[in-house]
Backbone as JSON, one array per atom type, in Angstrom:
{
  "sequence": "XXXXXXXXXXXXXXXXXXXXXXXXXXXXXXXXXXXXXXXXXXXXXXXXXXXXXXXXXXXXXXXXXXXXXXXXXX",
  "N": [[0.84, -1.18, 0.0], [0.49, 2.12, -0.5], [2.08, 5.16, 0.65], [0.91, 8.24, 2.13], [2.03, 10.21, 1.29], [3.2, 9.48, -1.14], [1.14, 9.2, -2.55], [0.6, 11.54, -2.86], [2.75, 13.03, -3.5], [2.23, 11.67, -6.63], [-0.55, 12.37, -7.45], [0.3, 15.08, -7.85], [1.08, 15.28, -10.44], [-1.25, 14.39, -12.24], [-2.57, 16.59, -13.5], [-0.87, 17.65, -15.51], [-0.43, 15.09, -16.94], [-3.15, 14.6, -17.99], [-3.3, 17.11, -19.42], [-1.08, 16.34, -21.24], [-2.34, 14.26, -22.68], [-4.53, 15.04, -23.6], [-3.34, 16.34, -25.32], [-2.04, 14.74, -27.18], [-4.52, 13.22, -28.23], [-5.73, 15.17, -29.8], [-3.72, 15.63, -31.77], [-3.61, 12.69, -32.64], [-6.16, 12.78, -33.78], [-6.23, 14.84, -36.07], [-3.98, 13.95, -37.53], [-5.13, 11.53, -38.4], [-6.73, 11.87, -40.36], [-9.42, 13.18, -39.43], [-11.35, 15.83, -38.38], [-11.35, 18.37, -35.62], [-12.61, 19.93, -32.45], [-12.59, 23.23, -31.2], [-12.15, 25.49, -28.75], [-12.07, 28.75, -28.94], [-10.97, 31.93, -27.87], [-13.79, 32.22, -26.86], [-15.04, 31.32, -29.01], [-16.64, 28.5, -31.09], [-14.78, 26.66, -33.21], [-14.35, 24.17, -35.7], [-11.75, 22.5, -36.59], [-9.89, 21.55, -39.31], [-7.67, 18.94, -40.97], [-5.82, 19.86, -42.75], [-5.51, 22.2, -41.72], [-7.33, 24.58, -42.07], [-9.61, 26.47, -40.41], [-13.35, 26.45, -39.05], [-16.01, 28.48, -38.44], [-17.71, 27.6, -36.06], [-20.13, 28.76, -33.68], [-20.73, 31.46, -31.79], [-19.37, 31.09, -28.3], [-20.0, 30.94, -24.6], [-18.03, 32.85, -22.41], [-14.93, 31.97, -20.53], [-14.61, 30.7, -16.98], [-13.04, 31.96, -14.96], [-10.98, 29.97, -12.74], [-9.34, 30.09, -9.55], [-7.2, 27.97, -8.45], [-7.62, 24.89, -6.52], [-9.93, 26.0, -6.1], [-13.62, 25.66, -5.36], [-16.6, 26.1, -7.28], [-19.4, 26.99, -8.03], [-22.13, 26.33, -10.2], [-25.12, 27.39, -11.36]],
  "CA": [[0.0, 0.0, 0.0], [1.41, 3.53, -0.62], [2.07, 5.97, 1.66], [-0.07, 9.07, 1.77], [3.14, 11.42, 0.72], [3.6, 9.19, -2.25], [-0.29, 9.23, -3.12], [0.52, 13.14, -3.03], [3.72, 13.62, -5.26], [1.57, 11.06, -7.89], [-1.37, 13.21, -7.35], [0.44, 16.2, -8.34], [1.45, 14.72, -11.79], [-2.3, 14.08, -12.97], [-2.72, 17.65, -14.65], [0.53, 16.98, -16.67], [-0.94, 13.85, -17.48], [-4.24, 15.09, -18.45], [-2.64, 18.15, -20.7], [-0.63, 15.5, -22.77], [-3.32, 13.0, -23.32], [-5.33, 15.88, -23.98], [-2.74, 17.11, -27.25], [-2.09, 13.48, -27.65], [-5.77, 12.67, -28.69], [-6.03, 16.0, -30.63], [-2.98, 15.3, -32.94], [-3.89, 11.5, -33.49], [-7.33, 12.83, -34.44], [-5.99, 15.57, -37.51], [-3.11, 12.68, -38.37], [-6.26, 10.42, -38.59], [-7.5, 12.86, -41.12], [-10.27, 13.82, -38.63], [-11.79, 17.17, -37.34], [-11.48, 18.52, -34.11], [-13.71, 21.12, -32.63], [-11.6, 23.46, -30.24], [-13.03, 26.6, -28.61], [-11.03, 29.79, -29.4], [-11.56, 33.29, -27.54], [-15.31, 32.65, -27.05], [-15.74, 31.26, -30.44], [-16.22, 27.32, -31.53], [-14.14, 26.69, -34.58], [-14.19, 22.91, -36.35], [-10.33, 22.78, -37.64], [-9.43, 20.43, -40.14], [-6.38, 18.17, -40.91], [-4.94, 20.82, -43.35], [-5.05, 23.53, -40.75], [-7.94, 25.31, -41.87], [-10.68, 26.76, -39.44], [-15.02, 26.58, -39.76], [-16.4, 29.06, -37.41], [-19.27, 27.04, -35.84], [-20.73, 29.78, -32.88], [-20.38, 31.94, -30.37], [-20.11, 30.21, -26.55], [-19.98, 31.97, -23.19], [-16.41, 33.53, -21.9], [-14.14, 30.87, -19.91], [-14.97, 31.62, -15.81], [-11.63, 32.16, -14.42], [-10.86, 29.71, -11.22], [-8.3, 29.33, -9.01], [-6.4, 26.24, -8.22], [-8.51, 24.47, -5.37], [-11.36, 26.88, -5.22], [-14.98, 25.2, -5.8], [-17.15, 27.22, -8.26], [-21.29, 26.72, -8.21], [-23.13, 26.72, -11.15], [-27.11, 27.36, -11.05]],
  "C": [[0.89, 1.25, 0.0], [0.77, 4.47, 0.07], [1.01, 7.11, 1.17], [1.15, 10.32, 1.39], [3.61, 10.65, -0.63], [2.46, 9.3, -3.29], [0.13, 10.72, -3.57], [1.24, 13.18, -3.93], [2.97, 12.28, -6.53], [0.63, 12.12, -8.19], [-0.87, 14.85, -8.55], [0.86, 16.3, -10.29], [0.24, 14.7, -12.82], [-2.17, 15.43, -13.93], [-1.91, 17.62, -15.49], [0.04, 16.26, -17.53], [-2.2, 14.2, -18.82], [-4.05, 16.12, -19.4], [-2.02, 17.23, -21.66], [-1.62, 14.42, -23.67], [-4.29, 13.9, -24.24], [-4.62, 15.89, -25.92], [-2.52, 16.04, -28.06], [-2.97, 12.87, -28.88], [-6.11, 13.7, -29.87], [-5.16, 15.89, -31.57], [-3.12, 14.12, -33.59], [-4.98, 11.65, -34.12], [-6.84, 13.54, -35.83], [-4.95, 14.36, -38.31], [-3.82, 11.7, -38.71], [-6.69, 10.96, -39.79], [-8.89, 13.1, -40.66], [-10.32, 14.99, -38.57], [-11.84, 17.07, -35.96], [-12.44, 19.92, -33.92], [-12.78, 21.91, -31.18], [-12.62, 24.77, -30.38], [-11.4, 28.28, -28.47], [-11.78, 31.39, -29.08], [-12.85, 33.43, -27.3], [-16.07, 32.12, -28.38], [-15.34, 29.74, -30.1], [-15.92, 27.02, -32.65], [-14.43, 24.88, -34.58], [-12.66, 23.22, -36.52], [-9.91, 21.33, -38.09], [-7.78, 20.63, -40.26], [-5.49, 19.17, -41.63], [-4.8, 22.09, -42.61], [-6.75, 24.51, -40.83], [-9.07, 25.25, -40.88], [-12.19, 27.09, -40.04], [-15.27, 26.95, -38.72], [-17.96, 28.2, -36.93], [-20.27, 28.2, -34.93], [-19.86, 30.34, -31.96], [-20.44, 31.05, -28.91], [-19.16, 31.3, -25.63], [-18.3, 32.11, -23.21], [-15.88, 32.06, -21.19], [-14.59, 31.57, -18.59], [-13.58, 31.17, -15.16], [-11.93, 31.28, -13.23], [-9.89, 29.48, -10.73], [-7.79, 27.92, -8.39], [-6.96, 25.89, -6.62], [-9.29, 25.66, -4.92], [-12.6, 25.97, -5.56], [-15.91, 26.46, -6.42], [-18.94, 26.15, -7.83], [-21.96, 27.22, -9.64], [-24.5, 26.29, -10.98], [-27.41, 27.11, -12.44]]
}
């Protein structure tokens, strides 16, 4: 069983983790010759394998949070 200071420095690794898998999945998708749909300034773009961008809509702002705060949405 692992200690609870080793649970922690693993712990701290996940967001790392989670950012590469993230770019991971988004480059095997355009090298797939797939679309991805990525959100840009408030805007949702499509972007295809050759680079170009298809403006799909407007969506809400990003809500800023800090690192271990809890947020409420109604």
């Amino acid at each position: 069983m692992r200690t609870e200071k080793e649970l922690d420095f693993l712990e701290e690794h996940i967001p790392n983790l989670a950012n590469s898998a993230i770019q991971k999945a988004y480059l095997d998708a355009l090298s797939g010759g797939q679309s991805v749909v990525e959100a840009i300034d408030g805007e949702l773009f499509e972007i295809f394998p050759d680079g170009h961008k298809v403006f799909i809509k407007n969506i809400a702002e990003d809500i800023p949070v800090e690192t271990n705060k809890k947020i409420y949405i109604k």
